[in-house]
DSSP file (Angstrom, degrees, kcal/mol; ACC not computed):
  #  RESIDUE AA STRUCTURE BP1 BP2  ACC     N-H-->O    O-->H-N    N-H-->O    O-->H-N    TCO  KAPPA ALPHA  PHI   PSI    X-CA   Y-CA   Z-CA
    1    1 A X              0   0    0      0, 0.0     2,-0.1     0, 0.0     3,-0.0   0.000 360.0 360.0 360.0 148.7    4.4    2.0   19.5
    2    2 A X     >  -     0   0    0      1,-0.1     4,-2.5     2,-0.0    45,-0.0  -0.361 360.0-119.7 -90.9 173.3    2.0   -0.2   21.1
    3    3 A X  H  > S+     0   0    0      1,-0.3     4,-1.4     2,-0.2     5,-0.3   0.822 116.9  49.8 -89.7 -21.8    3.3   -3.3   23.0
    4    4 A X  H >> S+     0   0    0      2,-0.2     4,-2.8     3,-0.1     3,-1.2   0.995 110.1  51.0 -66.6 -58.9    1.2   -5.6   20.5
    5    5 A X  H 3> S+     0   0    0      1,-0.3     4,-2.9     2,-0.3    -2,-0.2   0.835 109.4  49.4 -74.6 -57.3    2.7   -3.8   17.7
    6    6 A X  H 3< S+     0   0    0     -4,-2.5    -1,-0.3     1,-0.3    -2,-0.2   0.583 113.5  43.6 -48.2 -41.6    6.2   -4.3   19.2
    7    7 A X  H XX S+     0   0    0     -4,-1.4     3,-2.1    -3,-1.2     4,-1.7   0.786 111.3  63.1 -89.0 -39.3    5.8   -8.3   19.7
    8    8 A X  H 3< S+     0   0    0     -4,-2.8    -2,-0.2     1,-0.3    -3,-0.2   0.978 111.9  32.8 -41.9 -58.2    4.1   -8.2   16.0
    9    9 A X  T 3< S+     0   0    0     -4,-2.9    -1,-0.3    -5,-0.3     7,-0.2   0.414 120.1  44.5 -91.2  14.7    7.1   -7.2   14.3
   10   10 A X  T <> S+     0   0    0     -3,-2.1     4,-0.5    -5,-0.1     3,-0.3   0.710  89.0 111.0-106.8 -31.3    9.8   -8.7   16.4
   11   11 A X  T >< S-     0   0    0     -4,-1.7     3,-3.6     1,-0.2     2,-0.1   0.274  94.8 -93.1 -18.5 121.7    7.2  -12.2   16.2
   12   12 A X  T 34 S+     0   0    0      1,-0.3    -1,-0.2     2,-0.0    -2,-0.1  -0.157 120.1  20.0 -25.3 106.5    9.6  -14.5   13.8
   13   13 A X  T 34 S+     0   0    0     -3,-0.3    -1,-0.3     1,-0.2    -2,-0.2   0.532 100.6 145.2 107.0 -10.1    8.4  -13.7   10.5
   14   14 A X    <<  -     0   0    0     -3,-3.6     2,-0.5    -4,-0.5    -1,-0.2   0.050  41.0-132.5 -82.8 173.9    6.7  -10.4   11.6
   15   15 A X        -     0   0    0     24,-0.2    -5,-0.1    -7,-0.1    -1,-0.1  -0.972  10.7-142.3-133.6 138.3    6.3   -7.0    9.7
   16   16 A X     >  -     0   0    0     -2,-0.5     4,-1.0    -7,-0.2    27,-0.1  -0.148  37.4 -96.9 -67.1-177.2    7.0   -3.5   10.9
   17   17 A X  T  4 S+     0   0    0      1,-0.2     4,-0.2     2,-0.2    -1,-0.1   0.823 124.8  51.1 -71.4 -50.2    4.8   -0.5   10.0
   18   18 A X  T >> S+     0   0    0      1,-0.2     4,-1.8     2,-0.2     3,-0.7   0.848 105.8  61.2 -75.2 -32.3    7.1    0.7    7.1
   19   19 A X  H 3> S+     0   0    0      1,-0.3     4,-1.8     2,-0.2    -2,-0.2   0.798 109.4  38.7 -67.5 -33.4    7.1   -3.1    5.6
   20   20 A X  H 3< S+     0   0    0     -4,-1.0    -1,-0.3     1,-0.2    -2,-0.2   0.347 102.7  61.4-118.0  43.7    3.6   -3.2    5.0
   21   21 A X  H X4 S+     0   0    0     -3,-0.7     3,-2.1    -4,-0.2     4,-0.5   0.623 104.7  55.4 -78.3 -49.3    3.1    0.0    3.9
   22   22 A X  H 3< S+     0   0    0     -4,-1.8     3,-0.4     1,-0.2     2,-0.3   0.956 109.6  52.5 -46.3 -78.3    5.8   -1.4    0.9
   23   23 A X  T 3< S+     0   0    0     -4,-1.8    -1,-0.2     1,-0.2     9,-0.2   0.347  84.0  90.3 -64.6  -1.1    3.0   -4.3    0.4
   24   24 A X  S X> S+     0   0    0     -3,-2.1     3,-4.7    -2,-0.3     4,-1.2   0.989  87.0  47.5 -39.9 -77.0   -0.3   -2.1   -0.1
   25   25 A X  H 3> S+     0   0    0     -4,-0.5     4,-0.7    -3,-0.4    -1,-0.2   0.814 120.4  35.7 -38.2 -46.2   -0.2   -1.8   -3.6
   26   26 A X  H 34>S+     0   0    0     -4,-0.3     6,-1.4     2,-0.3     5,-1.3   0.175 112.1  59.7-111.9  36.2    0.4   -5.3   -4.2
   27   27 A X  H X45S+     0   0    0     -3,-4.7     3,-1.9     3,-0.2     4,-0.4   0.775 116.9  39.0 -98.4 -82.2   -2.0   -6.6   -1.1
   28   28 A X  H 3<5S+     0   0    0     -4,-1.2    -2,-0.3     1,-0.3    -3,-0.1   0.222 116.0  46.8 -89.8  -1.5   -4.7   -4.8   -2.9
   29   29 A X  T 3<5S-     0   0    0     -4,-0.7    -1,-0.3    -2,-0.3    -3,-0.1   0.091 113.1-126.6-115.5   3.5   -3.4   -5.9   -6.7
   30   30 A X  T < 5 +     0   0    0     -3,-1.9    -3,-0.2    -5,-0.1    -2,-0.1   0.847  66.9 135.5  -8.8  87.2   -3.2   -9.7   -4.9
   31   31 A X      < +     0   0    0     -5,-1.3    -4,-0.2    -4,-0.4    -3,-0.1   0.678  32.1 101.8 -90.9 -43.7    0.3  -10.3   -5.8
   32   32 A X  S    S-     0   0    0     -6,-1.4     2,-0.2    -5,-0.2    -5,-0.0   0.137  71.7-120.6 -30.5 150.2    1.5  -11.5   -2.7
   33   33 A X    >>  -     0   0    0      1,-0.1     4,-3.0     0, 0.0     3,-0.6  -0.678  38.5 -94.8-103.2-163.5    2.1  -14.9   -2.1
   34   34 A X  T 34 S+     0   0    0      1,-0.3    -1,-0.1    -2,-0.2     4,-0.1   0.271 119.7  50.6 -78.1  15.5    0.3  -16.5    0.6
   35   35 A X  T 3> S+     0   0    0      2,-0.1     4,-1.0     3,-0.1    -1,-0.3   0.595 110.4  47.7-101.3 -27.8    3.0  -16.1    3.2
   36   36 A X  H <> S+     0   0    0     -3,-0.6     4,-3.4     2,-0.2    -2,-0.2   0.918 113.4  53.7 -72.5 -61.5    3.5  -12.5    2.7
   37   37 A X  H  X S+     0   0    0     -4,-3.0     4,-2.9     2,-0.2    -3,-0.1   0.795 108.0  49.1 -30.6 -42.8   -0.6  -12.1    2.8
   38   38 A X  H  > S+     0   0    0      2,-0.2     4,-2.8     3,-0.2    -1,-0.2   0.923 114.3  41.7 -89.7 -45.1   -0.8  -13.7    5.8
   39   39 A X  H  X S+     0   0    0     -4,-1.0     4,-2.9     2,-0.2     5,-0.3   0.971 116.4  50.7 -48.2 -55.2    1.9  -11.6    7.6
   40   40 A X  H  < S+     0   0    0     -4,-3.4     4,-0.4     1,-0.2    -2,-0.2   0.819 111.0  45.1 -47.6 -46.6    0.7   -8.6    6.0
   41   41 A X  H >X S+     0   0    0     -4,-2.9     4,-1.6     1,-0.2     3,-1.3   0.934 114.5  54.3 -68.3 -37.2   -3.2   -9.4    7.2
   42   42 A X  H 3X S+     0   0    0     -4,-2.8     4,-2.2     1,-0.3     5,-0.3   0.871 111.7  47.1 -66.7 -39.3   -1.4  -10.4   11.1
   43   43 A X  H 3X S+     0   0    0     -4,-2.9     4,-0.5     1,-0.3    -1,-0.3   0.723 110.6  47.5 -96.0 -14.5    0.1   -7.0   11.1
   44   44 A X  H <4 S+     0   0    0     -3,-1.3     7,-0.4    -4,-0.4    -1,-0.3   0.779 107.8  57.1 -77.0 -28.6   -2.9   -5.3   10.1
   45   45 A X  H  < S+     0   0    0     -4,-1.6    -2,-0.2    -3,-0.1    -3,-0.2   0.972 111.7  42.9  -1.4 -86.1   -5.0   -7.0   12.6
   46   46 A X  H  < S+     0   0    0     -4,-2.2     2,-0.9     1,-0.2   -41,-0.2   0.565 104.7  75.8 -96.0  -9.9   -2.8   -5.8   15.2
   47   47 A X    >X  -     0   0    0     -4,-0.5     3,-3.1    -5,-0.3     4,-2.5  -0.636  47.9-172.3 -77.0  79.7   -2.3   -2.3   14.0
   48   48 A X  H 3> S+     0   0    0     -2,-0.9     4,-0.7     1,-0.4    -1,-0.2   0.753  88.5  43.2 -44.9 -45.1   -4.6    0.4   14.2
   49   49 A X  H 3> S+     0   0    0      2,-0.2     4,-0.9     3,-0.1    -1,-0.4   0.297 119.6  42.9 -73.5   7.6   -3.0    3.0   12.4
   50   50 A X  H <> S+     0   0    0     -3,-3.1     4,-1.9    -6,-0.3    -2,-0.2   0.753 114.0  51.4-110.1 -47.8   -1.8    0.5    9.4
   51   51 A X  H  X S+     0   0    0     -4,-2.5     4,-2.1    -7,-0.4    -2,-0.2   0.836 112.8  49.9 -45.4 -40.9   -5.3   -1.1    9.5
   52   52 A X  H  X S+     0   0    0     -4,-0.7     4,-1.0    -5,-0.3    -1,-0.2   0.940 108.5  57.0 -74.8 -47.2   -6.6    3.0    9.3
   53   53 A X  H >X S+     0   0    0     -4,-0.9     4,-4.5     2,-0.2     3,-1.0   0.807 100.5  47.9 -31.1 -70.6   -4.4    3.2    6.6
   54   54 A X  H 3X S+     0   0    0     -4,-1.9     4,-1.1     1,-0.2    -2,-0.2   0.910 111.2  58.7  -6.2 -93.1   -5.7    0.4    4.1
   55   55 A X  H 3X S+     0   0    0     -4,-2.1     4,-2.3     1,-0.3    -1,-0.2   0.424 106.5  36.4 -27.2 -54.9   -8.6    1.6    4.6
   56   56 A X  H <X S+     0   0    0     -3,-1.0     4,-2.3    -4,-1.0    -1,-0.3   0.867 119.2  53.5 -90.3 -47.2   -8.0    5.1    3.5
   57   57 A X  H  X S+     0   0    0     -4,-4.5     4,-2.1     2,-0.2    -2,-0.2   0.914 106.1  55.8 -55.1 -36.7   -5.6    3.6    0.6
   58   58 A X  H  X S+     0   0    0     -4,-1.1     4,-1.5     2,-0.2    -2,-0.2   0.939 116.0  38.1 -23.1 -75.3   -8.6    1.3   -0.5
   59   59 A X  H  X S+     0   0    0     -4,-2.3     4,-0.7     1,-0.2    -1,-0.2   0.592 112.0  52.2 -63.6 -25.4  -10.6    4.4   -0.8
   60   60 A X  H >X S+     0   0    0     -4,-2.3     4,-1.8    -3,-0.2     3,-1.2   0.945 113.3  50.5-100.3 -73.3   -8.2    6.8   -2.3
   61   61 A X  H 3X S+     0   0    0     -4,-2.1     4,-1.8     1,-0.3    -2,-0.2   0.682 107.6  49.9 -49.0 -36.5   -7.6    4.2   -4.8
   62   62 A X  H 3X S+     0   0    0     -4,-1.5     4,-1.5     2,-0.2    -1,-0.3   0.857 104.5  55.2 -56.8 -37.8  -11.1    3.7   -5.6
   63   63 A X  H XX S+     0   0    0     -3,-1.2     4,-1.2    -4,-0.7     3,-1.1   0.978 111.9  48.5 -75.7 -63.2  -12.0    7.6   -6.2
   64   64 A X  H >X S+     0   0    0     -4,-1.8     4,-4.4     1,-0.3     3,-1.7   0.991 111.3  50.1 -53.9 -58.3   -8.8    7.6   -9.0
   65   65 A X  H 3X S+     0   0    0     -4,-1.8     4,-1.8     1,-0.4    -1,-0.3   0.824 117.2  39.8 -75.9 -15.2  -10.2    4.4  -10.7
   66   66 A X  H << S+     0   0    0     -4,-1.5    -1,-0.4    -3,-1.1    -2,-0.2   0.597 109.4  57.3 -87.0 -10.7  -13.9    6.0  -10.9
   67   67 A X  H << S+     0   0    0     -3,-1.7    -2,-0.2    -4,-1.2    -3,-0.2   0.896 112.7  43.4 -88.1 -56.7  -12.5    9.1  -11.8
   68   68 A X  H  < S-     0   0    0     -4,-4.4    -3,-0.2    -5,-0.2    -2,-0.2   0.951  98.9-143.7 -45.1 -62.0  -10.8    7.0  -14.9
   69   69 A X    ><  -     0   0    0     -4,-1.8     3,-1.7    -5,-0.3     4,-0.1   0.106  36.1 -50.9  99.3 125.3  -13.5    5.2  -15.8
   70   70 A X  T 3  S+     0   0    0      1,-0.3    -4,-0.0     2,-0.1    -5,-0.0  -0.336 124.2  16.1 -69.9 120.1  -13.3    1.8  -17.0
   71   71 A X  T >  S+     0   0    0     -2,-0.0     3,-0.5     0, 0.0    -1,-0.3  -0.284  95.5  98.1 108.2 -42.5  -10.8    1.3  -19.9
   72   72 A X  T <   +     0   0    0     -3,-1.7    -2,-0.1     1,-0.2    -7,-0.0   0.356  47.6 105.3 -50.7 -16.7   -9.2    4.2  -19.3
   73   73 A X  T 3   +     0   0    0      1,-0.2     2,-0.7    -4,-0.1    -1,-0.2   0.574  66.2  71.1 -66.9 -49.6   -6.4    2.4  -17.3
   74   74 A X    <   +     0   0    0     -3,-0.5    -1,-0.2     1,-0.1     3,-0.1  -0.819  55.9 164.4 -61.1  77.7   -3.9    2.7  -20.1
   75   75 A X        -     0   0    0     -2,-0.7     2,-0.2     1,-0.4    -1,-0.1   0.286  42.1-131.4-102.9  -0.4   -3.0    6.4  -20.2
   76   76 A X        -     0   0    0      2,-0.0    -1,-0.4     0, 0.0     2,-0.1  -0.460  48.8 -17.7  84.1-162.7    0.0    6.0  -22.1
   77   77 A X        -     0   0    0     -2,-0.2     2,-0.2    -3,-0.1     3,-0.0  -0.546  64.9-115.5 -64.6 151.2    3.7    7.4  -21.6
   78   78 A X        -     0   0    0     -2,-0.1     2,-0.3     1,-0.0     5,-0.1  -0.669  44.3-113.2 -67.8 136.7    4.1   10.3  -19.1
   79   79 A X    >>  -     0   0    0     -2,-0.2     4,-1.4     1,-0.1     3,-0.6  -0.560  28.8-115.6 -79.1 144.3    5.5   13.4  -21.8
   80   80 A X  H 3> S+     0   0    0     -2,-0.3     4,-1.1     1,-0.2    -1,-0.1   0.565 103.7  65.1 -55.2 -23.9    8.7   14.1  -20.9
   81   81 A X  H 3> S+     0   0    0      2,-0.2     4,-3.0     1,-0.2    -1,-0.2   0.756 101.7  51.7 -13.5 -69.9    8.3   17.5  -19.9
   82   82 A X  H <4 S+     0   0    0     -3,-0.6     4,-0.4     1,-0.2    -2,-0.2   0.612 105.2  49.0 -91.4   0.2    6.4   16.7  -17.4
   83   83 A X  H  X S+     0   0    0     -4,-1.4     4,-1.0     2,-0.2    -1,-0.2   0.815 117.2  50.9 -69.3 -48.1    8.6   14.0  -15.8
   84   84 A X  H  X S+     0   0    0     -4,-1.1     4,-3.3     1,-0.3     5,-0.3   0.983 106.2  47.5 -57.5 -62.9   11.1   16.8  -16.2
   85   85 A X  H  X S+     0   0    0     -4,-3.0     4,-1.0     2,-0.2    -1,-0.3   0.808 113.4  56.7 -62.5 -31.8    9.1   19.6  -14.5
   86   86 A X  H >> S+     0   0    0     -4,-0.4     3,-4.1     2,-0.2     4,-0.7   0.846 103.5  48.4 -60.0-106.2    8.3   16.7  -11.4
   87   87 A X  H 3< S+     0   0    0     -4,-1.0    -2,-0.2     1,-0.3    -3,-0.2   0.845 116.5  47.1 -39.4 -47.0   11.8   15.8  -10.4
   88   88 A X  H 3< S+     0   0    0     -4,-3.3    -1,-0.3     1,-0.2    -2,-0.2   0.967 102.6  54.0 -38.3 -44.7   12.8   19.7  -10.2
   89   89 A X  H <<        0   0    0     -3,-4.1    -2,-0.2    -4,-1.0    -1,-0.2   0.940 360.0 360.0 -86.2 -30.8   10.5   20.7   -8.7
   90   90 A X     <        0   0    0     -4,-0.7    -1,-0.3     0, 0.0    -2,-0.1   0.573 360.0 360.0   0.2 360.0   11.8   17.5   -5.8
């Protein structure tokens, strides 16, 4: 861990690496309020690898939501099967 990284997250108010990995989804859904945003962007600032991350989650996310296709968003229930046949395989 970098010595920025290390003063980021002990900083009053700061976020480790595993906290704003928990806040992608809803960074990029802007759910956050604006004190959680602002932490979230300081700790992505000062992080290369979380920063690298985003990024790659950004893209990742995009590629699924062209691959739906606009409207498509609403896929229904998962069948139960196949919920089943996941957690085995766990």
């Amino acid at each position: 861990m970098t010595r920025m990284k290390v003063i980021a997250a002990h900083f009053p108010g700061g976020m480790s690496c595993r906290d704003a990995e928990d806040f992608i989804d809803r960074y990029l859904d802007g759910e956050l309020s604006v004190a959680q945003k602002l932490k979230f962007k300081i700790h992505i600032a000062t992080c290369v690898e979380c920063h690298a991350y985003l990024r790659a989650y950004e893209a990742s996310r995009a590629i699924a939501k062209s691959i739906m296709g606009e409207g498509d968003e609403d896929v229904g229930p998962m069948p139960d099967d196949l919920v089943q046949a996941i957690l085995a395989a766990r």
